[in-house]
C-alpha positions in Angstrom: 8.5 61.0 -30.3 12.1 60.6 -29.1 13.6 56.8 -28.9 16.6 55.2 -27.4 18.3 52.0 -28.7 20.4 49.5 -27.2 20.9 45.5 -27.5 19.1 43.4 -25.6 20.0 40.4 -23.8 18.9 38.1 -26.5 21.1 40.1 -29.1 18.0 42.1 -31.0 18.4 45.7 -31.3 15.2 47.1 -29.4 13.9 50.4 -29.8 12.3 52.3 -26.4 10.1 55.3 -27.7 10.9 58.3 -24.4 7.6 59.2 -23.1 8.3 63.0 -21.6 4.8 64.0 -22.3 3.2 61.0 -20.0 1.2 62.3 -17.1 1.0 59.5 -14.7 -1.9 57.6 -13.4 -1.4 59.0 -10.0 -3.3 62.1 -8.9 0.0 63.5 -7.7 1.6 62.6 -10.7 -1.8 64.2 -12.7 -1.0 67.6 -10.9 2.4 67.9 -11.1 1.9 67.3 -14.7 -1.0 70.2 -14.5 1.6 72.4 -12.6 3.8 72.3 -16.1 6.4 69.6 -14.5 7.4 67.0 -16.8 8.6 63.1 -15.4 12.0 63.2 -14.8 12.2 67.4 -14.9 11.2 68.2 -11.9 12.3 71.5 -10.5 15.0 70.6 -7.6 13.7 73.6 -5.5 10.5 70.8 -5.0 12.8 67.6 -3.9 14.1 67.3 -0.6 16.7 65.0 0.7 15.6 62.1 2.2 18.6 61.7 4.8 20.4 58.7 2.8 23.3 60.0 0.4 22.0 61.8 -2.5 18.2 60.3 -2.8 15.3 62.8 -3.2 11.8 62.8 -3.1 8.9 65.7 -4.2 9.0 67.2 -0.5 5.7 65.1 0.6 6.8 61.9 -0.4 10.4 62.7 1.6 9.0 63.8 4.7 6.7 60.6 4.7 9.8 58.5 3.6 11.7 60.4 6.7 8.9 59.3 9.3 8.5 56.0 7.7 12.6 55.2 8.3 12.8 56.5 11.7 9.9 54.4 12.7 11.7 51.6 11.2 14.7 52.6 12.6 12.8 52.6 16.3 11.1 49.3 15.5 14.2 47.5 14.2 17.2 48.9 15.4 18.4 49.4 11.8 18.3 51.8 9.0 15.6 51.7 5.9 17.7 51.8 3.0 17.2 52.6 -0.5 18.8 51.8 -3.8 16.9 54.3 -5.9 14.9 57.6 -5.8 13.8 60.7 -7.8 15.6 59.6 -11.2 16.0 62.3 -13.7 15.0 61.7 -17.5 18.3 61.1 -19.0 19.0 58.5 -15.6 16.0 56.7 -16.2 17.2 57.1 -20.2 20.8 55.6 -19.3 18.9 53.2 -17.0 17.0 51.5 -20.3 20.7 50.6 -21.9 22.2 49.2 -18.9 18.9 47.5 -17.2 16.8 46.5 -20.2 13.1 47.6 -21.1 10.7 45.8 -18.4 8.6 43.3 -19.7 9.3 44.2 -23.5 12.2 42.8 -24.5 11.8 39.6 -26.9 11.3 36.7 -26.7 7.4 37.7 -25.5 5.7 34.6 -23.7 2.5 33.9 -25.7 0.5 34.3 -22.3 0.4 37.5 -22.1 2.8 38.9 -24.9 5.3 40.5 -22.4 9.0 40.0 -22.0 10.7 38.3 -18.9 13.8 40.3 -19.9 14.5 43.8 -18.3 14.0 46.1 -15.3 13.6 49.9 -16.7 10.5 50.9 -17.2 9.9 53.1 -20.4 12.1 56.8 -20.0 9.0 59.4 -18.7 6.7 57.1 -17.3 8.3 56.3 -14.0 7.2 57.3 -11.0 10.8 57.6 -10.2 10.4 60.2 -12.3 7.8 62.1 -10.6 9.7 62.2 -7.1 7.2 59.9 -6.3 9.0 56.5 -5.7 11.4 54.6 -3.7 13.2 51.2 -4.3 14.2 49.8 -0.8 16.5 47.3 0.1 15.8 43.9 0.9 12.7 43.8 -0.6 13.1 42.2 -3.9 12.6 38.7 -3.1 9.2 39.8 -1.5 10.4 38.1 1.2 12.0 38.9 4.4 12.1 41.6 7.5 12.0 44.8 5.8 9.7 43.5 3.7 7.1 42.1 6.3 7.6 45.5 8.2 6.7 47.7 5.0 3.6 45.4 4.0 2.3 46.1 8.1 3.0 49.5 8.2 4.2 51.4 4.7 1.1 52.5 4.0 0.5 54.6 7.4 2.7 56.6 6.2 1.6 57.0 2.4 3.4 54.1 0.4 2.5 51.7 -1.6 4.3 48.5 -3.0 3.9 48.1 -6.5 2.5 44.6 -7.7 4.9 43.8 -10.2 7.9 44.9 -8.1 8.4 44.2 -4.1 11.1 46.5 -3.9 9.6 49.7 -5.3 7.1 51.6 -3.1 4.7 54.5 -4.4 4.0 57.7 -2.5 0.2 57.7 -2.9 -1.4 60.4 0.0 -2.9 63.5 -1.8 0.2 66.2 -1.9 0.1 68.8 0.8 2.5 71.2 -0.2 1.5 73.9 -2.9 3.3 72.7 -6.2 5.0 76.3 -7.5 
């Protein structure tokens, strides 16, 4: 298995093993895996803009996303805005050295042996990676607006907020469109 190295925060060199052969625990992630896609190769043909800048989504999760925002956008007046999307696997690769590996780096609490230090999770096992996630603004306090509005009404349209992170929201409705 691959591996990418960088320095942590606390100075130790740490070692993140790439996971391009992970499947996912979603059932979209499962059959795009199935369909010969790997995380963070998705064919480009599948993504579709999500009408903010550059940021993608496997065509499901971007029409849902598009709905979600102009509901937003007609509740609130303003615009949903996200910081990340689809991430490709040398991205989430490049995200590791800059970012740090979530909840691995040392020193691990004796709780329950995970790291405080770090924000990337391990290269291929995103479900950035899958076209199947969003981070959105204003949401990583857990607090706030946007994040109140998400919590009532995100999943009406298919996402859901990850535990561990208030900012990142899954795609989770069955896919409709026929993966190629």
């Amino acid at each position: 298995m691959a591996s990418v190295s960088y320095t942590g925060k606390s100075g130790a060199k740490i070692e993140v093993p790439i996971n391009d052969t992970n499947q996912g625990t979603s059932q979209n992630s499962k059959d795009l895996y199935a369909a010969g896609y790997r995380n963070g190769n998705i064919d480009p043909n599948t993504l579709q803009s999500i009408n903010l800048g550059s940021h993608r989504l496997y065509k499901d999760a971007a029409e849902a996303f598009v709905a979600m925002a102009s509901k937003f956008k007609e509740d609130t007046g303003k615009v949903l805005s996200v910081t990340d999307s689809y991430r490709p696997l040398q991205v989430q690769i490049d995200l590791i050295t800059r970012k740090g590996w979530y909840g691995k780096e040392p020193p691990l609490n004796s709780k329950d042996n995970r790291g405080s230090e770090g924000l990337a999770a391990t290269p291929g096992t995103s479900n950035h990676g899958w076209g199947l996630a969003v981070d959105i603004a204003g949401t990583a306090n857990g607090t706030g607006a946007v994040y109140r509005w998400l919590v009532t009404n995100a999943s009406r349209f298919g996402f859901r907020r990850d535990n561990k992170e208030p900012w990142h929201w899954n795609y989770s409705k069955p896919l409709n469109t026929p993966i190629p």
